[in-house]
N, C-alpha and C positions, 0 to 999 in steps of 0.2 A: 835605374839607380835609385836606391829608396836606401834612406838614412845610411851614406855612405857604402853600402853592401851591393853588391853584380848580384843580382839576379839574374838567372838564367830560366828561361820560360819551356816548359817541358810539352813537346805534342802530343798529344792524344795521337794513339796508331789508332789508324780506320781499321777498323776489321770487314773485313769483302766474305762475303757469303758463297760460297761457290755451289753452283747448284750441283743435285749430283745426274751423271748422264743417266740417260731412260735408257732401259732396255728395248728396243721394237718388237722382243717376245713377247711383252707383258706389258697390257695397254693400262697406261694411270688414268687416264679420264675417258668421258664416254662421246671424243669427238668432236662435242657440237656445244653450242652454248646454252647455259638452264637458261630452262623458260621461264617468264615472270609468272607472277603466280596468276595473275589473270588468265592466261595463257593456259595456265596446266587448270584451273577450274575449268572452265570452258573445255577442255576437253577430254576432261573426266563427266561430264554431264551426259548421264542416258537416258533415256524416254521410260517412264516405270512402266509404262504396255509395251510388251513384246508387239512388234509390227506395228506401229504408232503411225499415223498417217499425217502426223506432222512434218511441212516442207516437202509433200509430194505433188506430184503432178496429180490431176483429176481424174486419168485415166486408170493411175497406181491406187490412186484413194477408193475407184468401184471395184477393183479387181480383188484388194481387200478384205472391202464388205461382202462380198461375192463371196471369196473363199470363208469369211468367217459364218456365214452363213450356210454353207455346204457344211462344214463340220457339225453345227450344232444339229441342224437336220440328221446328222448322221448320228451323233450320239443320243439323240430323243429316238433314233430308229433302233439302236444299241447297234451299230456295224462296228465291229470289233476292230478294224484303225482307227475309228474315231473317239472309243472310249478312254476314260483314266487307266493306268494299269490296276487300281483296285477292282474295275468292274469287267476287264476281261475274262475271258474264257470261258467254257461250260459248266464247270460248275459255282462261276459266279452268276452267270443263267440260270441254273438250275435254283437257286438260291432264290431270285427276283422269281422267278415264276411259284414259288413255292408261296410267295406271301401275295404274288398278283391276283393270284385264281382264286383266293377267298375272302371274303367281307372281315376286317379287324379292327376290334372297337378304339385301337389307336387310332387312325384315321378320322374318325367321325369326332375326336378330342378336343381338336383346334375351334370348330365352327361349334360346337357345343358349349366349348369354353367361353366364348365370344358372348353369345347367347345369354351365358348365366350371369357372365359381368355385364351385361345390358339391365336385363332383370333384377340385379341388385342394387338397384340405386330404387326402389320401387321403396316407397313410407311405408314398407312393416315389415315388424320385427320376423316374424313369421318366417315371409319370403325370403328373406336376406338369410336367415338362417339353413332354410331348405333349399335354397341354391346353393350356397357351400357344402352342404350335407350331401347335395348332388354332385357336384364337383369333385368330392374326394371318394366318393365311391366310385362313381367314373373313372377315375383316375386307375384306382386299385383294380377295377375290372380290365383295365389296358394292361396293365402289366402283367398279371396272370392269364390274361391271354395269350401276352404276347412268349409266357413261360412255356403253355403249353404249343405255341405253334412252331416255337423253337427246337421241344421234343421232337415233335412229328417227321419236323423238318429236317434236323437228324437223324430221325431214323432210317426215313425215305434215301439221306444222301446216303450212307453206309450202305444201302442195299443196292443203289445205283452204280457208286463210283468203286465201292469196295475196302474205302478208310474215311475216315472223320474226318468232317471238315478241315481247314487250314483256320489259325491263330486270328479271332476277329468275328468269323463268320459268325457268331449268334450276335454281335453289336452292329452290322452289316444287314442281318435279317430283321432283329427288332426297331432299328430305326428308320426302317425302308415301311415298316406295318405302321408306323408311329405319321408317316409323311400321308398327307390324301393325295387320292390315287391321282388324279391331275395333274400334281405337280413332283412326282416320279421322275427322276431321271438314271437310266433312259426309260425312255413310257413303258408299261405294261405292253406284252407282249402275248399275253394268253387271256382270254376270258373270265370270268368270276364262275367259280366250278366243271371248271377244264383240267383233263387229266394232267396229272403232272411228270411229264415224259424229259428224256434231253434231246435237246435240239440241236 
């Protein structure tokens, strides 16, 4: 009762939510409770080396180094399971032997280059100048070399296999001339002035 007037006090209806039924055909969730996110970091974490020998036994850790060591042996031998797929097959053999069997002034690049940047720190104008004078003629002799051993090298494959290389093969050939011979992979397989046969 306020200043002589009934009030009457009105209730709020509750409004009830009713869930609606699941169908059992059609799954709404996936079962299980999310995981915290600690939980899903941890295990989304993979080892960035394939065959990581973290958290193994001693025995798993030589067996390992064993096998990875068979492989590389096998690819410095060129055994055609153990190479990349760019250096399989015979005419990507044919290709390495064609730049193995001969001396390429690429090769000789690196240690030469070494060489004249040693000598260049030498107090005269002279020298400083005739080693770069050498350096880029070097340079220029690599790659007209390495022009004409890519001709050759096509010409010989065409007469072997009977079509032109595949997409690549003269950036394949010149930078295999460009690498010294030691550090090849896989190693040379033919001698320096050995016919150039397929094998």
């Amino acid at each position: 009762m306020l200043f002589g007037k009934k009030t009457t006090e009105t209730a709020t209806p509750t409004t009830t939510t009713v869930e609606p039924a699941l169908d059992p055909s059609r799954p709404h969730g996936k079962g299980r409770p999310t995981p915290k996110r600690r939980e899903a970091e941890a295990a989304n974490r993979r080892p960035l080396v394939a065959g990581s020998t973290k958290g193994k036994s001693p025995e798993e850790k030589r067996k390992i180094r064993e096998q990875r060591a068979r492989i590389r042996e096998g690819m410095m031998r060129g055994e055609e399971k153990y190479l990349h797929e760019r250096d399989r097959g015979p005419e990507r053999r044919f290709l390495r032997d064609a730049v193995d069997r001969r001396w390429n002034i690429g090769e000789i690049l690196l240690p030469v280059m070494l060489l004249i940047l040693a000598l260049s720190v030498l107090p005269f104008g002279w020298a400083q100048n005739g080693m770069f004078l050498s350096a880029y003629a070097l340079m220029l002799f690599g790659i007209v070399d390495s022009w004409l051993l890519w001709r050759r090298t096509k010409k010989d494959f065409v007469a072997e296999f009977g079509h032109e290389p595949r997409k690549g093969s003269a950036w394949y050939v010149v930078l295999r001339a460009f690498q010294m011979r030691g550090s090849r992979i896989p190693r040379p397989a033919v001698d320096r002035g050995a016919d150039l046969v397929r094998r």
